[in-house]
C-alpha positions as CSV (number, residue, x, y, z in Angstrom):
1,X,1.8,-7.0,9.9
2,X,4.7,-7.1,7.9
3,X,5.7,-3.7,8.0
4,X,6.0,-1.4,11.0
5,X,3.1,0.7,12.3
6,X,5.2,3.8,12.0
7,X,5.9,3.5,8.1
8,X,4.2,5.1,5.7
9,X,0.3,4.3,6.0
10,X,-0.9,1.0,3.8
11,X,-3.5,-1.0,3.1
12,X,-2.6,-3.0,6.8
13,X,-2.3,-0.2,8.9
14,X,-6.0,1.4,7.5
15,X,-7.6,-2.2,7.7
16,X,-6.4,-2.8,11.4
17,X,-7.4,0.6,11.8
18,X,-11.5,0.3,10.5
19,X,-11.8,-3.4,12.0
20,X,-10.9,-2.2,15.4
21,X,-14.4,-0.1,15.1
22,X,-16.2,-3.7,14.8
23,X,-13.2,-6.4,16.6
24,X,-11.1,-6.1,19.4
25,X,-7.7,-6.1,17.6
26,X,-4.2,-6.6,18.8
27,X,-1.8,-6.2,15.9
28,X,1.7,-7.8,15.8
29,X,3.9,-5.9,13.7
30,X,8.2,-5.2,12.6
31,X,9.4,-3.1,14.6
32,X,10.5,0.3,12.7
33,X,13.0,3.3,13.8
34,X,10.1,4.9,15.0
35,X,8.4,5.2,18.1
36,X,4.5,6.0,17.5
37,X,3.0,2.6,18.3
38,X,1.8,4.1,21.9
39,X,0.1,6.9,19.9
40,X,-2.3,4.9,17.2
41,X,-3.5,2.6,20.6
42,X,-7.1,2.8,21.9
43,X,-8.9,0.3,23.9
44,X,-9.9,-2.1,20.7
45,X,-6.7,-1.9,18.9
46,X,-3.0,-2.5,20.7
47,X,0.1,-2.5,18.5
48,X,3.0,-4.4,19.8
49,X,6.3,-5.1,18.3
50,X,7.3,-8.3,17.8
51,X,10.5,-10.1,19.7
52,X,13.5,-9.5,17.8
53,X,17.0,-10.6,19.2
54,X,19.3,-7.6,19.6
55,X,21.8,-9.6,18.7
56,X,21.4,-10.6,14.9
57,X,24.8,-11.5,14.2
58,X,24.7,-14.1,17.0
59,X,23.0,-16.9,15.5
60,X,22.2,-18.9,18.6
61,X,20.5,-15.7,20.4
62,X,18.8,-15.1,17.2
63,X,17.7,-18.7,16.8
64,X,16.1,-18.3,20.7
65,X,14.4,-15.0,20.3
66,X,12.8,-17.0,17.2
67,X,11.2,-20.0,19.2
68,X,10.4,-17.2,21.9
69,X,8.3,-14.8,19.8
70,X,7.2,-18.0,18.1
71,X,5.7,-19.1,21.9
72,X,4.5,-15.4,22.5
73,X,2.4,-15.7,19.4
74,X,1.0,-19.3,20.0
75,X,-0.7,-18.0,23.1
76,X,-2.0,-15.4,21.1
77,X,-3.4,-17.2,18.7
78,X,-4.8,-19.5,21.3
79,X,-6.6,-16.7,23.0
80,X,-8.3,-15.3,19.3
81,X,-10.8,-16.6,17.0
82,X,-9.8,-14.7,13.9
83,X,-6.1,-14.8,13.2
84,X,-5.3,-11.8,10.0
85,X,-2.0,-12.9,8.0
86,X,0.1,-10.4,5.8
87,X,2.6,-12.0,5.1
88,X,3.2,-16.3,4.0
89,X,6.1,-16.3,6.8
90,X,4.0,-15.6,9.4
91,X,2.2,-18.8,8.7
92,X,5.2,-20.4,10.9
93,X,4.1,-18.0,13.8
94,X,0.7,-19.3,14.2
95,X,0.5,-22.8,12.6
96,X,0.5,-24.5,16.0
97,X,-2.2,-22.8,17.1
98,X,-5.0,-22.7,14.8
99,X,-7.6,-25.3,15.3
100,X,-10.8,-25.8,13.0
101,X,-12.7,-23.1,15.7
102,X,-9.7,-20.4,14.4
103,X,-10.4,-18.4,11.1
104,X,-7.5,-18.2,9.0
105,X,-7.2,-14.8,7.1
106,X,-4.9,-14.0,4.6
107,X,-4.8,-10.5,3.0
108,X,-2.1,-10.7,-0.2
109,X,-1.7,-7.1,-0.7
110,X,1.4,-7.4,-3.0
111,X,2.9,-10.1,-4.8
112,X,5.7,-11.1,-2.5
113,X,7.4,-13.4,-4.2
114,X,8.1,-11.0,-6.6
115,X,9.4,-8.5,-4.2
116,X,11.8,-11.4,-2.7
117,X,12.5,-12.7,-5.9
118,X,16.1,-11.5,-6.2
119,X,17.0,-12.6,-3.2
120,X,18.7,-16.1,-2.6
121,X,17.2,-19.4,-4.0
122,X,16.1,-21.0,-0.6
123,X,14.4,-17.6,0.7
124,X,12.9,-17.7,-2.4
125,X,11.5,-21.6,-2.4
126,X,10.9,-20.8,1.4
127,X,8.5,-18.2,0.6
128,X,6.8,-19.9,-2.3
129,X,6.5,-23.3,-0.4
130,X,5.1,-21.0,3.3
131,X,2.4,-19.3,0.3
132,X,1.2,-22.2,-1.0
133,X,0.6,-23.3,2.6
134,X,-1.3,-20.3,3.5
135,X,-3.1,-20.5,0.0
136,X,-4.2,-23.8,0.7
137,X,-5.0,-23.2,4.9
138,X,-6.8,-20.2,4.9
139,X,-10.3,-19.6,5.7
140,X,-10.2,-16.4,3.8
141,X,-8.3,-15.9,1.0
142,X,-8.3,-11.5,0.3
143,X,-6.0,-10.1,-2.4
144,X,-5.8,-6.4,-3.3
145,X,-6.5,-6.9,-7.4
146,X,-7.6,-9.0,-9.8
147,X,-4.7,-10.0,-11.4
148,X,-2.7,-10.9,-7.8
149,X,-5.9,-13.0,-7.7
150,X,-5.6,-14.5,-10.8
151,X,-1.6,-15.0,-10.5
152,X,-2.2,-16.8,-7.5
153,X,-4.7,-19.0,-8.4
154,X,-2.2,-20.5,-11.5
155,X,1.0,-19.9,-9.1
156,X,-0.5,-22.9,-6.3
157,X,-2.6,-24.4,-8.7
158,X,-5.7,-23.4,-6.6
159,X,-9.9,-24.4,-6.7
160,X,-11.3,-21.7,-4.4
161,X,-12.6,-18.8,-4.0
162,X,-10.7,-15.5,-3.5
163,X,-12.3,-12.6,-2.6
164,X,-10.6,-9.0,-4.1
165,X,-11.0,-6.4,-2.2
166,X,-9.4,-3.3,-3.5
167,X,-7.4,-0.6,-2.2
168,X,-8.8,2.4,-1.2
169,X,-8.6,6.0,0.6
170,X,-9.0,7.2,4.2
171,X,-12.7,9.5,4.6
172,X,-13.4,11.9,2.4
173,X,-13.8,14.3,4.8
174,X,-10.0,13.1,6.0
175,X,-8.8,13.3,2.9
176,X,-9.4,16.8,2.2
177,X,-9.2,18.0,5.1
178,X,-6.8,21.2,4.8
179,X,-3.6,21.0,7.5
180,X,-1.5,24.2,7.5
181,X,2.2,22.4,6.1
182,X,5.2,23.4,7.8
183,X,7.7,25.8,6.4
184,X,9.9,22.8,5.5
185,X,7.2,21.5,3.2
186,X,5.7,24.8,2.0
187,X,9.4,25.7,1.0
188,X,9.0,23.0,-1.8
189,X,6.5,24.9,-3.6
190,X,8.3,28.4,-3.4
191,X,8.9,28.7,-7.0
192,X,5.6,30.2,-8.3
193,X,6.6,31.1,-11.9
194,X,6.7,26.9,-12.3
195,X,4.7,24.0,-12.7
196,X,4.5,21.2,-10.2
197,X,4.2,18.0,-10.3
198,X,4.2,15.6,-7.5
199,X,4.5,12.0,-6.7
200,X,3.6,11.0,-3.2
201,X,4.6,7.2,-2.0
202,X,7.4,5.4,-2.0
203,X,10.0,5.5,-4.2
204,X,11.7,2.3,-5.5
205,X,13.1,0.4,-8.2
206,X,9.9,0.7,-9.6
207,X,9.7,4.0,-9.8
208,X,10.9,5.4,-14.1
209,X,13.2,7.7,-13.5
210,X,14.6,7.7,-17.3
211,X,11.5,8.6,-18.6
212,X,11.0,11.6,-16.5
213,X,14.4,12.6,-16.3
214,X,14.0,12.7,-19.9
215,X,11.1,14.7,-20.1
216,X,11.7,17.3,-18.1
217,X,15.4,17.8,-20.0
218,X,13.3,18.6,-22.7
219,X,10.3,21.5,-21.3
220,X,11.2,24.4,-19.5
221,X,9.6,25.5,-16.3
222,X,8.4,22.0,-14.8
223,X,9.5,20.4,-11.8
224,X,9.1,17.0,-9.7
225,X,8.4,16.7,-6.2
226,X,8.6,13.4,-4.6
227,X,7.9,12.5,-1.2
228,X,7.8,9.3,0.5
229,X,10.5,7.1,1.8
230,X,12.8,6.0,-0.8
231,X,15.4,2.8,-0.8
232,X,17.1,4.2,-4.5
233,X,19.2,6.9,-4.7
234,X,17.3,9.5,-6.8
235,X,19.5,11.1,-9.5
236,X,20.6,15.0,-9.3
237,X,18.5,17.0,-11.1
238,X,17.8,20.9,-10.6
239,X,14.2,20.1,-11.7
240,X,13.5,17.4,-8.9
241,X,13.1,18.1,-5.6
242,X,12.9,15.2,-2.8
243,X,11.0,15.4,1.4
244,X,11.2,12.6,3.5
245,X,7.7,10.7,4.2
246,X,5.6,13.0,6.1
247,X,1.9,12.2,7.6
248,X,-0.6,11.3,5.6
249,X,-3.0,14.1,7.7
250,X,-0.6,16.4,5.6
251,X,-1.1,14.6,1.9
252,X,-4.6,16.1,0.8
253,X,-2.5,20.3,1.6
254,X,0.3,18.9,-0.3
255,X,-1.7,17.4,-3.4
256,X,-3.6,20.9,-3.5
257,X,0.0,22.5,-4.7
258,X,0.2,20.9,-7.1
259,X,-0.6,21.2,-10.7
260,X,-0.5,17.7,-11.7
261,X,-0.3,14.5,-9.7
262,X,2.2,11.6,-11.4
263,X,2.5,7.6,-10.9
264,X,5.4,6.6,-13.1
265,X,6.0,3.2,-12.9
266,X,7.8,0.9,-14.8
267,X,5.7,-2.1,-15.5
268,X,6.8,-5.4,-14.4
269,X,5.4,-8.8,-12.9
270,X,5.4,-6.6,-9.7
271,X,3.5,-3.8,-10.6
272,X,0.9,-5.3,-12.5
273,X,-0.6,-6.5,-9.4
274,X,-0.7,-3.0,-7.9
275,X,-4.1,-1.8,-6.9
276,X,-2.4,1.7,-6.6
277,X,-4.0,3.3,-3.5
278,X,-2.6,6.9,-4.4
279,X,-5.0,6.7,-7.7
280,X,-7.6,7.0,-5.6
281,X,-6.1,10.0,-3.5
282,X,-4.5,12.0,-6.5
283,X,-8.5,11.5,-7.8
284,X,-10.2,12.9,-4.8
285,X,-7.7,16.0,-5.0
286,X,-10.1,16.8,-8.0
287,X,-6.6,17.6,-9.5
288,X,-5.2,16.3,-12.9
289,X,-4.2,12.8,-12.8
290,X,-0.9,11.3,-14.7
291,X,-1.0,7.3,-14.4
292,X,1.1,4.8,-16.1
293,X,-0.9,2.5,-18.4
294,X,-1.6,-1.3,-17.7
295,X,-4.6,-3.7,-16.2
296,X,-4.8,-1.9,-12.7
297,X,-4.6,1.5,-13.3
298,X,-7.6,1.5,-16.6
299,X,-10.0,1.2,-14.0
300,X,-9.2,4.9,-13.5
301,X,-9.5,5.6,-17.6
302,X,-12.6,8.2,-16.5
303,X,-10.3,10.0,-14.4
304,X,-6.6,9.8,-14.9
305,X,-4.9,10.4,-18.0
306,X,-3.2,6.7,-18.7
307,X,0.7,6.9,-20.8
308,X,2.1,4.0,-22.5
309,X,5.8,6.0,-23.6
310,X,8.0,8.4,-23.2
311,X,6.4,10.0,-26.2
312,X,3.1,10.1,-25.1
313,X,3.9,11.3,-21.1
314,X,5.8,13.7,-22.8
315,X,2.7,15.0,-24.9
316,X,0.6,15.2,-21.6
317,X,3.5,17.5,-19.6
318,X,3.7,19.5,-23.1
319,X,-0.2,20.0,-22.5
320,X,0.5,20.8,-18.6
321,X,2.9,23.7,-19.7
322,X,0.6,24.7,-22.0
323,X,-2.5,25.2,-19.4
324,X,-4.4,22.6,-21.5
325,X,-4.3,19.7,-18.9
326,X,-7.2,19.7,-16.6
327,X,-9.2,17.3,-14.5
328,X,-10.7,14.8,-16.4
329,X,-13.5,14.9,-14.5
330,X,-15.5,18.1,-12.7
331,X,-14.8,18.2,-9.0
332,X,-17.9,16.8,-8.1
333,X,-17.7,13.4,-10.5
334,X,-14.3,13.1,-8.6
335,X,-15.8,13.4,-5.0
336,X,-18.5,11.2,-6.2
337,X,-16.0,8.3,-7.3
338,X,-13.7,9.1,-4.1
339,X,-16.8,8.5,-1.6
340,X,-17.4,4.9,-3.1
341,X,-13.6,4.0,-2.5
342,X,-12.9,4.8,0.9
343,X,-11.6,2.2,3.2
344,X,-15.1,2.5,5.0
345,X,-16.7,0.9,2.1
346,X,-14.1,-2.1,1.8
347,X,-14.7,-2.9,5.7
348,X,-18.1,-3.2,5.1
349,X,-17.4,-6.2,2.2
350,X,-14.6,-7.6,4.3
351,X,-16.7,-7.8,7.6
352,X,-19.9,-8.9,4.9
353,X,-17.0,-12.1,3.9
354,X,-16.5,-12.3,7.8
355,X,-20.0,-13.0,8.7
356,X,-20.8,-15.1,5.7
357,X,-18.1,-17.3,6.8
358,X,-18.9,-17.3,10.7
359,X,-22.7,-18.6,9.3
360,X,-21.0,-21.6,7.0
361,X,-19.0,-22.4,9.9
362,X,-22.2,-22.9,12.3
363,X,-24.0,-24.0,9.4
364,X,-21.1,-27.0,9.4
């Protein structure tokens, strides 16, 4: 995995998570600033860091610690049969050990040369050239949505199959499951002469903070509440209130505060290949659902109220203050829709592509 098992839960940590149930798994991941790997462990899933030099600024150490973790993972590799990528520099990790009796997985659940676009020119032709190989290596080729699909196909210039698999939500049952919220949290919501609405994820460059800021200049007794980890500086406003990321046990109590659920993005090349897994949460809430327009997010048209503008987010807070927004759905339509996206029912598909693939492979 590409990100650490402590961060804020994705798409890798709930796959590892429901293959474990089916696979002994051992996942190698960054190592965060926390210290909860021990916790998520049972005896078919182990989560281990990998080797990082504590010296970064030493490039020699660094350059070791590299080859070492690179020999740490061989042996791995050697000792598996299905090896799961996240990320095209992991390729280098594990090249040296696949052999035609290995399947190669590669789950593309962003579009990451977009994300390290702005970086320096040679990361940059290093990632494309280390995505093209896993394109063209892996047994199994997964991405999140149809257009990463589609932009990768063009991007490698690629005749095969790739299998989407969307995002999706823990159990139902999980998911709204009611957690008493600390008074930290609960102090958030204080203000009961207001409306809320909330955002839950992370925030980013992404994240359209004109627009809102603009709106909610504009109409009286609204406020934002975002919580997630954030790498931006969010702007000073009275009206917006920020928490640190918080378990994702606790999401379902905090989505029931509030009075409207938001997803302003700005769209770019990045977010248009965003399967947005907190669509399908803010949906099972039951609670009204604010989603900024484009090719991902129509597939929620039936249940999430879709904005193009300013002008026409601004009509659908207008209607908020004004008691007129509800649900677009009943409560029982949204359950319905919720209990065909949980991550249970993408496991089933992805161990379905797992089998399939095991059979070609004897078939061979």
């Amino acid at each position: 995995m590409h990100v650490s098992w402590g961060w804020i839960k994705q798409r890798p940590h709930f796959l590892a998570e429901g293959l474990s149930k089916f696979y002994k798994i051992k996942v190698y991941c960054e190592k965060g600033k926390d210290n909860v790997t021990k916790k998520h462990e049972s005896k078919s899933l182990k989560i281990q860091n990998y080797l990082e030099s504590p010296f970064k600024n030493k490039r020699i150490i660094t350059i070791l610690f590299y080859y070492l973790k690179k020999i740490i993972i061989f042996y791995q590799v050697k000792k598996n049969n299905i090896i799961w990528l996240t990320f095209p520099a992991q390729f280098n990790l594990v090249e040296k050990g696949l052999t035609k009796k290995k399947i190669l997985i590669y789950d593309c659940m962003d579009d990451m040369l977009e994300i390290y676009k702005n970086k320096n020119k040679e990361t940059s032709n290093l990632l494309f050239n280390l995505e093209k190989k896993v394109c063209n290596n892996a047994d199994i080729l997964i991405c999140s949505s149809d257009y990463l699909k589609n932009k990768l196909l063009q991007r490698y210039n690629l005749e095969r199959n790739i299998f989407v698999v969307n995002n999706a939500l823990a159990s139902l049952e999980l998911n709204r499951k009611h957690i008493e919220l600390s008074d930290k949290i609960a102090d958030l919501f204080s203000v009961n002469k207001t409306k809320k609405i909330i955002y839950i994820g992370t925030i980013s460059v992404w994240f359209d903070f004109d627009t809102i800021i603009n709106v909610l200049n504009q109409v009286d007794n609204i406020n934002l509440i975002l919580i997630g980890p954030k790498d931006v500086e969010i702007p000073e406003n009275n009206k917006i209130k920020y928490y640190p990321p918080v378990e994702h046990k606790y999401v379902f109590s905090i989505m029931k505060k509030a009075d409207a659920l938001i997803m302003p993005f700005k769209i770019n090349e990045l977010i248009k290949s965003v399967n947005p897994v907190k669509a399908y949460e803010y949906i099972a809430s039951g609670k009204p659902v604010i989603l900024t327009k484009y090719g991902e997010t129509e597939k929620f048209n039936d249940f999430a109220y879709l904005y193009n503008n300013e002008q026409q987010f601004k009509g659908l807070i207008d209607k908020l203050q004004n008691n007129e927004l509800d649900s677009k759905q009943s409560l029982q339509k949204c359950l319905d829709f919720a209990k065909n996206n949980t991550w249970k029912n993408r496991l089933n598909t992805i161990q379905k592509i797992i089998e399939e693939h095991n059979i070609e492979i004897v078939k061979k």
